[in-house]
Structure formats: C-alpha cells, structure tokens
C-alpha positions in Angstrom: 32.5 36.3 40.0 33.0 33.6 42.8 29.1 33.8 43.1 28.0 33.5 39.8 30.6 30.3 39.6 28.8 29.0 42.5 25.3 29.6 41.4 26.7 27.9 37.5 28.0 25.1 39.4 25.3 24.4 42.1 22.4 24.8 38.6 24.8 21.7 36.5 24.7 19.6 40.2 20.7 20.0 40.0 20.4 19.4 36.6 22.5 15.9 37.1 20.5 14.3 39.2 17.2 15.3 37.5 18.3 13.6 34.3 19.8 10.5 36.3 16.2 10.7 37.6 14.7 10.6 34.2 16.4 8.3 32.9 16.0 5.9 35.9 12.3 6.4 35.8 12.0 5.9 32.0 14.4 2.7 32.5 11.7 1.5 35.3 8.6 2.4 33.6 9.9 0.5 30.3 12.2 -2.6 31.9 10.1 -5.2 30.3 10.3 -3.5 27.2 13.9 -3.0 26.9 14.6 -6.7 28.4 12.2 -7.9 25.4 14.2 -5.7 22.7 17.9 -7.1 24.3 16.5 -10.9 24.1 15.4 -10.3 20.7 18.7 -8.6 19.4 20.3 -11.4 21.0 18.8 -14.1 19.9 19.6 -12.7 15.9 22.8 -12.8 16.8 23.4 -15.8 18.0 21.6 -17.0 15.2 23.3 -15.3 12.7 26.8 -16.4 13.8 26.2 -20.0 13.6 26.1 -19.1 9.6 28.8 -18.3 7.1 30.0 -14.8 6.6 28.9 -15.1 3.3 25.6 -16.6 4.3 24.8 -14.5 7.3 24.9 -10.7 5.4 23.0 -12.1 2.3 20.3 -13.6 4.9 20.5 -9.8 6.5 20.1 -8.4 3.3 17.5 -10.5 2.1 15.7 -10.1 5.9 15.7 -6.2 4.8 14.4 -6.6 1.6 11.0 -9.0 2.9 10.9 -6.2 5.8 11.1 -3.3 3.5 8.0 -5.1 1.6 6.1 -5.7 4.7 6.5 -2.4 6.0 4.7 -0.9 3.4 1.9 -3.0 4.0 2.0 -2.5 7.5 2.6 1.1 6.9 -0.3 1.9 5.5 -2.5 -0.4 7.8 -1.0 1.4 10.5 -1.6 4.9 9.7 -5.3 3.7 8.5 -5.9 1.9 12.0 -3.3 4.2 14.5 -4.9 7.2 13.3 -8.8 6.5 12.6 -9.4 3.2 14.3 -10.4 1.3 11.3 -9.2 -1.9 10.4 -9.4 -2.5 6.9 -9.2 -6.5 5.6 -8.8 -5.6 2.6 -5.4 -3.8 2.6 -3.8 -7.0 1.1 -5.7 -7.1 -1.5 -5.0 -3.4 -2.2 -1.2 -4.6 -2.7 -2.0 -7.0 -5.0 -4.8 -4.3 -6.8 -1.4 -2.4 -6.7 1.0 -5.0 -8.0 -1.3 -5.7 -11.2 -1.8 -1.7 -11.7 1.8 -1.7 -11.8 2.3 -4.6 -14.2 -0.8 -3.1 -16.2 0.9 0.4 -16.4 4.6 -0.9 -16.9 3.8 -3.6 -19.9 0.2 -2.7 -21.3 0.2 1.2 -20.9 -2.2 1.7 -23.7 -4.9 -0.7 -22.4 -4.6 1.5 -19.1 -5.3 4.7 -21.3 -8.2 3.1 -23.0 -9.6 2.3 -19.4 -9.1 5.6 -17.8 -11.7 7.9 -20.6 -14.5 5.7 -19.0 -13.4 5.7 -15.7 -12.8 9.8 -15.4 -15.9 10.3 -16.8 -17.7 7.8 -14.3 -15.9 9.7 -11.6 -17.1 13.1 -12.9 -20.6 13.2 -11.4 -18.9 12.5 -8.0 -17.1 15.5 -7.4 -20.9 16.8 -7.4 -22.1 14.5 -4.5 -22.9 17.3 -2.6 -25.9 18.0 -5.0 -27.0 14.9 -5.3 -27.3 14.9 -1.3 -29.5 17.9 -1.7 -31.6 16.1 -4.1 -32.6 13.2 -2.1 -33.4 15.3 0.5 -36.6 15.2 -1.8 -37.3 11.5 -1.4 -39.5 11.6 1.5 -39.0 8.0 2.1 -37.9 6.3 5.3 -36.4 2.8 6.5 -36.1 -0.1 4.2 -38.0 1.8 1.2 -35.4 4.4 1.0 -32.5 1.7 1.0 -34.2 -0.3 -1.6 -34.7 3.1 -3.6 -31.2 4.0 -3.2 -29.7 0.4 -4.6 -31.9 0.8 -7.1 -30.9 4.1 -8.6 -27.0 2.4 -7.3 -27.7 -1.3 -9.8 -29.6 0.6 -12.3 -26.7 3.1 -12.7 -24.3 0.5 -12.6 -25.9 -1.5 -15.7 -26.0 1.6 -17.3 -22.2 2.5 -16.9 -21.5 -0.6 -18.1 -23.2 -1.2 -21.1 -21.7 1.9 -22.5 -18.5 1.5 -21.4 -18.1 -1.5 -22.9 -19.3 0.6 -26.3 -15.9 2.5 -25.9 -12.4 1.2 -27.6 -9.7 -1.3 -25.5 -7.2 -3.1 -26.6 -5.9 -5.8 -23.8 -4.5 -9.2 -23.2 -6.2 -12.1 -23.9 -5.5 -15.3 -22.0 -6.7 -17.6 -24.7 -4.2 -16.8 -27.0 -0.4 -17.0 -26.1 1.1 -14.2 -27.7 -1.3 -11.8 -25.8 -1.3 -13.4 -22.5 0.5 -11.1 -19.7 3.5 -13.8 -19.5 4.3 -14.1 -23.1 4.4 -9.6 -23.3 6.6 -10.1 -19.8 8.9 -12.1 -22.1 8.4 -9.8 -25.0 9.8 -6.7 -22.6 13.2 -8.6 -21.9 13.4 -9.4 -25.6 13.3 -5.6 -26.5 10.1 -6.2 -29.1 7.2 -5.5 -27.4 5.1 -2.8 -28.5 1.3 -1.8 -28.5 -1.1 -3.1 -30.2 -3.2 -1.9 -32.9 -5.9 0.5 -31.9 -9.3 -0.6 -31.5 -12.5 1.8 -32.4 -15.9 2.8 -30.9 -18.6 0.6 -30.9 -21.7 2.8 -31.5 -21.9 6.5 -32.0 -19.4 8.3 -29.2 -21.9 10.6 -27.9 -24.2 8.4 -26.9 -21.2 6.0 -24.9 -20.0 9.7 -23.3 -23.5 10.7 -22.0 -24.7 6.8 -21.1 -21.4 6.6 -18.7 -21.9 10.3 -17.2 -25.9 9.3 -16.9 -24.4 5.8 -15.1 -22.2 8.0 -12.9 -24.8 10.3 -11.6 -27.4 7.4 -11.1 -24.8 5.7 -9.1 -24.1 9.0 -6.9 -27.6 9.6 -6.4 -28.3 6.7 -4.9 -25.1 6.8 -2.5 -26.5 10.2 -1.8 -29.8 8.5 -0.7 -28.5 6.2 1.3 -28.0 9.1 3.7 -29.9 9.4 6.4 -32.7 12.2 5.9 -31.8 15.3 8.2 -28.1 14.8 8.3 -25.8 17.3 7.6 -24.5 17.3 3.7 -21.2 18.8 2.9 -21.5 22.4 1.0 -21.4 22.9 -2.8 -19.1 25.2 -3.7 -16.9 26.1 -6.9 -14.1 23.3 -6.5 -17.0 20.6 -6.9 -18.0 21.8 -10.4 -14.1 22.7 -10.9 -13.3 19.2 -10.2 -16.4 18.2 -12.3 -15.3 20.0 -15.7 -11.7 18.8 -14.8 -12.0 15.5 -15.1 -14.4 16.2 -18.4 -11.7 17.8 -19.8 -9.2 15.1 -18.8 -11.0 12.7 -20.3 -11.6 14.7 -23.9 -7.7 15.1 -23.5 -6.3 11.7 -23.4 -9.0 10.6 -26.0 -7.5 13.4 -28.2 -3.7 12.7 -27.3 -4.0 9.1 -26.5 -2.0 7.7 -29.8 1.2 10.4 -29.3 1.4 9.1 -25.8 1.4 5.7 -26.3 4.1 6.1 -28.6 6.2 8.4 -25.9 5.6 5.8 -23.1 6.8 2.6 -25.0 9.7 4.7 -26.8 10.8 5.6 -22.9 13.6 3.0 -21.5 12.1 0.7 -19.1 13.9 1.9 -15.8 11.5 5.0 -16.6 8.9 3.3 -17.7 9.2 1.2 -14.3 9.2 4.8 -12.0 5.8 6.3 -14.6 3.8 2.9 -13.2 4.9 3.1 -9.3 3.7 6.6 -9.6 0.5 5.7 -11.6 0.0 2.6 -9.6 0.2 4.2 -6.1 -2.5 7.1 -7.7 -4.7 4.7 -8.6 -4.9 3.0 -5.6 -4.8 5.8 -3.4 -7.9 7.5 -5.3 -9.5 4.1 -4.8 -9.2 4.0 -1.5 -10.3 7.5 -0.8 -13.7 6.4 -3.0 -13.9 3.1 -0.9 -13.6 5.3 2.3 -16.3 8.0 1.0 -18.9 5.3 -0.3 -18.1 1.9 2.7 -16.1 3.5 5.4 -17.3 6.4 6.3 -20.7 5.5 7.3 -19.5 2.7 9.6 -17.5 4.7 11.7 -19.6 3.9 14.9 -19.9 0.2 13.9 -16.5 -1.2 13.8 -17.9 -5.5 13.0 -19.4 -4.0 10.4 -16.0 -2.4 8.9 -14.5 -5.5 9.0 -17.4 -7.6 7.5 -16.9 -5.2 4.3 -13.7 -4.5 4.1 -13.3 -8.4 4.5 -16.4 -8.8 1.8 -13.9 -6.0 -1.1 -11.4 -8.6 -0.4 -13.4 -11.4 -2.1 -14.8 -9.2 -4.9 -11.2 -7.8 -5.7 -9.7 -11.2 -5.9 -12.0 -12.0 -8.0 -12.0 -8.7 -10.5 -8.4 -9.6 -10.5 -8.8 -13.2 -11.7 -11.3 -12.2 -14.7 -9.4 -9.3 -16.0 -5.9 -10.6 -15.3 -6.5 -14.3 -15.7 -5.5 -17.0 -13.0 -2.3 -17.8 -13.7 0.7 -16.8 -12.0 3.3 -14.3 -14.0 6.1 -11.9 -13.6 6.8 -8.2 -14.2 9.8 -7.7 -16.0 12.5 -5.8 -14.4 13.4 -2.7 -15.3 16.9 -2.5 -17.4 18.6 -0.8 -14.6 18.3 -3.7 -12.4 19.2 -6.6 -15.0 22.4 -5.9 -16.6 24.6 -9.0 -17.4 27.6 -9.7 -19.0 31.1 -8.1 -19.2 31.7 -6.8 -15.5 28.7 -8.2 -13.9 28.5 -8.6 -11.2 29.3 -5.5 -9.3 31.8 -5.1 -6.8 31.5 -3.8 -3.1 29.0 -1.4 -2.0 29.5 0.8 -5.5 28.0 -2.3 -7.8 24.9 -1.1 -6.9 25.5 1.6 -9.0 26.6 -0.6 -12.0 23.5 -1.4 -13.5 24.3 -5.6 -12.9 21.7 -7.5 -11.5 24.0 -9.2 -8.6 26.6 -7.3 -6.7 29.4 -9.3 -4.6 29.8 -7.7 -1.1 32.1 -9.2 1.9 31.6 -12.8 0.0 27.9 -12.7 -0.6 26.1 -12.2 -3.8 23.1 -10.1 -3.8 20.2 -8.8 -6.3 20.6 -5.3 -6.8 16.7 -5.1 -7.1 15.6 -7.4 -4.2 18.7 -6.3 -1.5 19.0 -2.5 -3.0 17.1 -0.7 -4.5 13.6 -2.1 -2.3 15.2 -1.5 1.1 16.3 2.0 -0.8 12.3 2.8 -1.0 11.8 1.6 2.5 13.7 3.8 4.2 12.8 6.8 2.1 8.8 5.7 2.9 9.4 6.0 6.7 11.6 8.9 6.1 8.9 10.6 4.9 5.8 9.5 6.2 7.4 10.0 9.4 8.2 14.2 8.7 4.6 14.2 7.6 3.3 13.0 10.6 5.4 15.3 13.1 6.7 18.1 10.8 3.9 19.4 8.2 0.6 20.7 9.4 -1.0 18.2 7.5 0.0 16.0 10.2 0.0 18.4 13.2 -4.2 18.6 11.7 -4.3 14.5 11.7 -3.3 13.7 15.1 -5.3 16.6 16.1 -8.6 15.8 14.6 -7.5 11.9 15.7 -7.5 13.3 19.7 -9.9 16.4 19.4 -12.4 16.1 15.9 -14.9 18.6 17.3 -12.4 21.0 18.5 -10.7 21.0 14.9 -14.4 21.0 13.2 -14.6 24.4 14.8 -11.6 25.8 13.5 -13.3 25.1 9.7 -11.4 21.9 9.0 -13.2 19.2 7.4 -12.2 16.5 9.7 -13.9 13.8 7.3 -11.6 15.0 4.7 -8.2 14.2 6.4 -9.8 11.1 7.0 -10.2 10.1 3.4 -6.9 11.5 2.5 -5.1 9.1 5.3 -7.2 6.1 3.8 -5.7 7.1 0.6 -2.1 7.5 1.8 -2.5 4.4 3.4 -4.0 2.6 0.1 -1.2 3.8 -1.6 1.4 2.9 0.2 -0.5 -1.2 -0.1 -0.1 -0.3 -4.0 3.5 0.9 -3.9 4.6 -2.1 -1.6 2.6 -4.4 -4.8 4.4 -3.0 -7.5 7.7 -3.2 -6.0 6.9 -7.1 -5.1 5.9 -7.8 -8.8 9.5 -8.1 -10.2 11.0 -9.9 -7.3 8.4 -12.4 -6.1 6.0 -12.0 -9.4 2.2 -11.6 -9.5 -0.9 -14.1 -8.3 -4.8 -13.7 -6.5 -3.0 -14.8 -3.6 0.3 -12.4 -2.4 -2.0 -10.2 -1.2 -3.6 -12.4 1.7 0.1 -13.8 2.0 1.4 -10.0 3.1 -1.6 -9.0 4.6 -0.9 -12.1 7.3 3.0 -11.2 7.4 1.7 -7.5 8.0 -0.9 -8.1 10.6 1.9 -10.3 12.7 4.2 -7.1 12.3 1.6 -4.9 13.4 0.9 -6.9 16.7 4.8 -7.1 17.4 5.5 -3.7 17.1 2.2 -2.2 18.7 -1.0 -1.4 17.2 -1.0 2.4 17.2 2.6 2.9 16.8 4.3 3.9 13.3 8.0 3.3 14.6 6.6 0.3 15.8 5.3 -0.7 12.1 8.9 -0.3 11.0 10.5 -2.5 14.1 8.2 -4.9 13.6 8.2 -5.4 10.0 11.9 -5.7 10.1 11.7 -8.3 12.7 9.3 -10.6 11.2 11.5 -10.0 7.5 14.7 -11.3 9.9 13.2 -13.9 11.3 11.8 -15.3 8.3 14.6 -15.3 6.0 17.0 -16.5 8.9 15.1 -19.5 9.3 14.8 -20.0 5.9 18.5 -20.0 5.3 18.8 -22.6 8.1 16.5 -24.8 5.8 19.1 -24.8 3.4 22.4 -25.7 5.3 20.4 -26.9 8.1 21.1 -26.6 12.2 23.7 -29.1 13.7 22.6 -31.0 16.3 24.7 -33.1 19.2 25.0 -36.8 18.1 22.5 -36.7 15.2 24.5 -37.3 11.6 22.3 -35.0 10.0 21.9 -31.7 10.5 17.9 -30.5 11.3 16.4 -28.6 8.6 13.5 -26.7 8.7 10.9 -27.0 6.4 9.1 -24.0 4.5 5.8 -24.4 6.1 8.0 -23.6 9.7 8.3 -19.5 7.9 4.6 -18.2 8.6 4.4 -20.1 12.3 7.4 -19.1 13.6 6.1 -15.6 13.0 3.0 -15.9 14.4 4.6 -18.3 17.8 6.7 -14.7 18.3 3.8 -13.1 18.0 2.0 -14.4 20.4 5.4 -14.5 23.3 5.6 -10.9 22.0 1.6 -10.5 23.2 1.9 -12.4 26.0 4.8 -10.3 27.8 3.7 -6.9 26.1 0.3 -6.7 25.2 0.9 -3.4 23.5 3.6 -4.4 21.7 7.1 -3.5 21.5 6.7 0.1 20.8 3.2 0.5 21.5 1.2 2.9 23.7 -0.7 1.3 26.4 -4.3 3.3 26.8 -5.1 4.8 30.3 
C-alpha cells in the first residue's frame, strides 16, 4: 500500500513540473502576444473610466453591436481566405447585395416571387454543366478562337435570357413616383397599410418566355463549359444533375401556380416573422450567388491569385451598380420589425428582462439602449461564432474542410470532391456577408456605399486579429467595434485636457484612422496578428 502511495505521489510530482513547463514555454513562445492583448485591455479601460457609468456601458454595448456587424463580414472573409486562400473584394458588396435582398424580401415579397420563376429557370440548365462540358469537348478549337467562341455562345445567351425575361410579369417599385418608391412602402410598413400590389400579366405567349430563358440558360452554360481548357478533367454526370435539373423546373411551375396564395400568407404574417422569412431568404440568396460566382470566376483562378482580386474587385463595381438601377440611388431604411419597436405605456424596458418586452429602448445601470441595435444583433453574433465555430471542429463537414485545405489530393482519393467543399465555404461565407446586410438595414439603413464602408472596417479586423485565424476574426472585430464607438462617444462630451477651457473633441473623420493607425502598431509588433498563425 506504502508503494503504490509512493509510486501515486512520485507520478503527481512529475506531472507538476511538466505542466509548469508547458505553461512557461507557451508563456515564452507567446510573450509579445499576451503583452499586446494586456496593453490593449488596458488601454479600454482606462478609456472607459474617464466616461459616465451611464455613458461607458451604452458605449460597450454599442461597441458590441458595430462588432457583432463586422464580424460577420469578417467572418465570412475569413473562412473564404483562412481556408482557400482567396481574397474576395467583393465581400462588401455581398453585404450590401444582402442588405437590399433583405429589404426586397421583408417589404416587396411579391416582386421577389415574380423575379425568382425567371431566375430558377435560368439556373436550371446549370445543374447539367457537366454535359455541356462534354459537349465542347467537340469544339476543336484552341487559344483565343475558343475564348471568343465561348463569349459568344456566353453574350448571345445572355441577350436571349433577357429579352424573354423581361416578357414574364413583375410588379416593383418605381423611383419616379413616390408612393412606390422603397422609402415611402418603408413608411407604409410602420403605418400598418402596406400591401401588394396588383398583379401584373405575361407579355407574349408563356411558352415561348419559358423555353427563350431555358434556351438563354443553356447557351450561357455552354459557353462557360467552353471556356475550359480542352483535355481537362470534367466532373461526372450522374442522376442528381438531372434531379436538380427537373427540381428547379418544378419549383419554378410551383410558385407560378401558388404565387397569389403566398403572397397573401407572407403580407398577412406579423412583421417580426416576416423580418426572420427575409434573413433566411436573404442569406440563401446570397449564399447560392456566391457558390455560382465561385463555380463560373473563382474557381479557374485558383493558381493566379492578382487575377482573383482584379475580378472580384471588377463584381464590386458591376454590383454597385445593379444595385443603383434596380434599387435607385437614394438612401432608405428597412423598417423594423414590431418586436423591436414597441412604444408607449411601459416603454422603455427595465433591466436586463426589457429586452424581452417588446420596447424599443431598455434602461440598464443608467443607460438607455436599442433593443435591436444593443440586443438582439450581438444575440446573432454570438450564435454565428457559436456555430460556425462547432462546424469547423465538431462536424465532418469541417474535419473534410481543413483537410482538403492541408491535404486536397490525399482527400481527392478518398472520393471527395474537394472543389465542392470549396464552393460550399464560398457560399457560407457569402452568406454570412448577406446576413451581416440585412441585420444592418434597420439600424444603419440601406445605400451603394455600406458595403465598401464594412468591407474597410472588416479588412482592418482581419489584419488585427490574424489573417487565417477564426477566433481571431471575432477578437478583432470586437476590437475595432470598441474602439470605434469609444472614440466616438469622446466626440460627444469630449476629452479634458490640462489648462485648456475646452475639452478636445474628436471629430468623425478621427473613426476609420484610428482603426487603421492600430492596425498598423498591431502589424508592426505582430505581423500575424493577435491570434494568428505564423507560417514555418
């Protein structure tokens, strides 16, 4: 018994000093990194105390809010970048594609059903790509001819999807004239009278708009198919292509024949549900965009990264544009759904449980907040890194992402279709862009321009918290959101300074350069970031 005591005791002594060895190794290895993390968290501090109770907790929970934002933008550019090495330019302009989905699906649901018929049946002759490949194999033309052939079949496909498309029915907003423009049917949704608008008809006979956009589709996919280069290896057609093929056929006769009973159902639901159908139909959207942008632009630049960015930079600009003819230029708002605006007798809420009360403000320990803005987005941010972050290291979705990131050839051979995960991270990515834009739209409102605005605000948070690092998206996003709205609060009550009358206040264009000043300090002492991995 004495032995075995001895043995116990003598095993816990070893033990000890291996983890006090650990420990001081990991402390050693990562000294700069901690120091940086301590003079950070102090500086917030400080900062914070030289404010008002009342003033400092509303600053943190407005600091949360921004961060929450950001960090789905930097989310998604993080998985898209961390995990496939591309950088994609145009992921703020996939939150603001996102945040005018949203307003599209939340306020003008049946313009959004008249645009989808076209749409799935343009998308239908894609799911057979794989054919199309096979067919081009037949164009025995090389170089420069076979591009031009391939835009060709690409631009006369394109004319021809949309001269019929514009055949079929939609009823949408109309800048010109004020009681149809997007801010008048905002106002309409607080008012309680908004409703859709009469139902337009086909222009032409319906066969002939159904076959022209299928015709439109296929021409298109042909000539992406072409654009291949002749002897590569084309993905096999099997039973799920034409499954997907007659799906979306069938989804598109569907909600042609259903389309009037679900209008009514959508605009008869309350608008806190209304609100959750076009976060959910916004983030789909997007996310199936991205995975087509990915198939079509990405994918064949893998080995040419300037090239990625010159496109991706390139969507930017056309998107921002599609946005300002379809949308209009003006600025406007998204209403906010009913459970966020409550006024009235016993608004605002009280304590931590008036976020429950269906007010728009709560009171907590002095401050006032927005239920929306301080609750209910920081709510969605922590349930988006929650998740994403059990996908990543708990589901063998992610177990087969980081290893067809490290080993693609070694997963190839165990039959997965490594180019596949791909497109479905570039998706997951694009959606979470679209899900950060359509939370935005009732807090900060809708123009061309937020997306550029987050994307910079996202790319600073990014570099902070280390390039290939997902924790580190979430650190950094939440320091550039602190540090932004605490020196925006010392704009308003302004930062005392020794034998000076007035206090020093700093002005709004001080936000976005402060940022970038801590990025570059940040850079400077850790080139990989806060949380990043350094390459060996």
């Amino acid at each position: 018994m004495s032995t075995e005591t001895s043995d116990l005791r003598s095993q816990t002594s070893e033990a000890g000093p291996s983890k006090n060895r650990q420990r001081a190794e990991w402390l050693r290895e990562n000294r700069v990194r901690v120091t940086v993390l301590a003079v950070l968290v102090f500086v917030f501090v400080v900062a914070l105390l030289g404010l008002e109770r009342e003033d400092w907790f509303e600053t943190i929970m407005q600091g949360l809010s921004v961060g929450a934002l950001t960090f789905l933008v930097v989310s998604g550019l993080s998985l898209i970048f961390g995990l496939m090495d591309v950088f994609n330019l145009a992921h703020g302009e996939f939150f603001m594609l996102g945040a005018y989905l949203g307003w599209t699906a939340y306020t003008r649901a049946d313009t959004l059903l008249d645009v989808a018929i076209p749409l799935l049946l343009l998308a239908a002759p894609f799911a057979l790509m794989p054919l199309w490949q096979r067919l081009a194999v037949s164009i025995t033309l090389t170089g420069r001819a076979r591009k031009a052939t391939a835009w060709g079949f690409v631009i006369v496909g394109a004319l021809a999807a949309f001269f019929t498309i514009t055949r079929f029915p939609l009823v949408i907003w109309d800048a010109e004239n004020f009681a149809l423009t997007p801010a008048n049917m905002t106002v309409q949704i607080d008012l309680g009278t908004h409703a859709p608008l009469p139902a337009d008809t086909f222009s032409g006979p319906v066969i002939v708009a159904v076959l022209g956009v299928l015709l439109g589709g296929a021409l298109i996919a042909f000539g992406f198919g072409t654009l291949r280069k002749p002897g590569t290896e084309t993905e096999a057609l099997d039973r799920r292509n034409y499954v997907a093929f007659g799906g979306l056929l069938l989804a598109a006769l569907l909600l042609h024949l259903v389309k009037e009973p679900v209008n009514e159902w959508i605009f008869g639901l309350s608008t806190t549900w209304r609100f959750f159908l076009s976060m959910g139909i916004s983030v789909l959207l997007v996310a199936a965009f991205g995975a087509l942008v990915e198939v079509i632009l990405i994918r064949p630049l893998y080995d040419r990264p300037i090239y990625q960015l010159m496109i991706t930079l390139g969507l930017g600009f056309i998107l921002i544009e599609l946005v300002r003819e379809v949308w209009g230029r003006p600025e406007f708002t998204m209403a906010r759904p009913a459970a966020f605006a409550g006024t009235g007798e016993g608004c605002p809420g009280q304590g931590l449980g008036g976020f429950f009360s269906g007010c728009s403000t709560v009171e907590v320990f002095g401050g006032r907040l927005r239920v929306y803005n301080e609750g209910f987005v920081i709510l969605v941010g922590i349930v988006v890194l929650v998740a994403v972050t059990l996908l990543l290291r708990r589901s063998r979705l992610g177990m087969v992402i980081r290893a067809g990131v490290e080993h693609p050839e070694m997963v190839e051979a165990l039959g997965i279709n490594v180019r596949r995960v791909f497109t479905m991270v570039f998706a997951l990515g694009s959606g979470l862009a679209a899900l950060g834009g359509v939370l935005a739209a009732p807090s900060i409102g809708l123009s061309s321009g937020m997306g550029a605005v987050f994307l910079l605000g996202a790319i600073v948070a990014l570099a902070v918290g280390g390039l290939t690092s997902f924790p580190g998206a979430a650190v950094g996003a939440l320091v550039v959101g602190l540090l932004q709205q605490i020196i925006i609060r010392y704009g308003q009550v302004g930062i005392p300074i020794p034998f000076v009358e007035e206090p020093f206040k700093p002005s709004p264009t001080v936000v976005p350069a402060a940022s970038i000043v801590l990025m570059v300090i940040i850079l400077l002492v850790l080139p990989t970031g806060l949380l990043g991995r350094s390459e060996k």
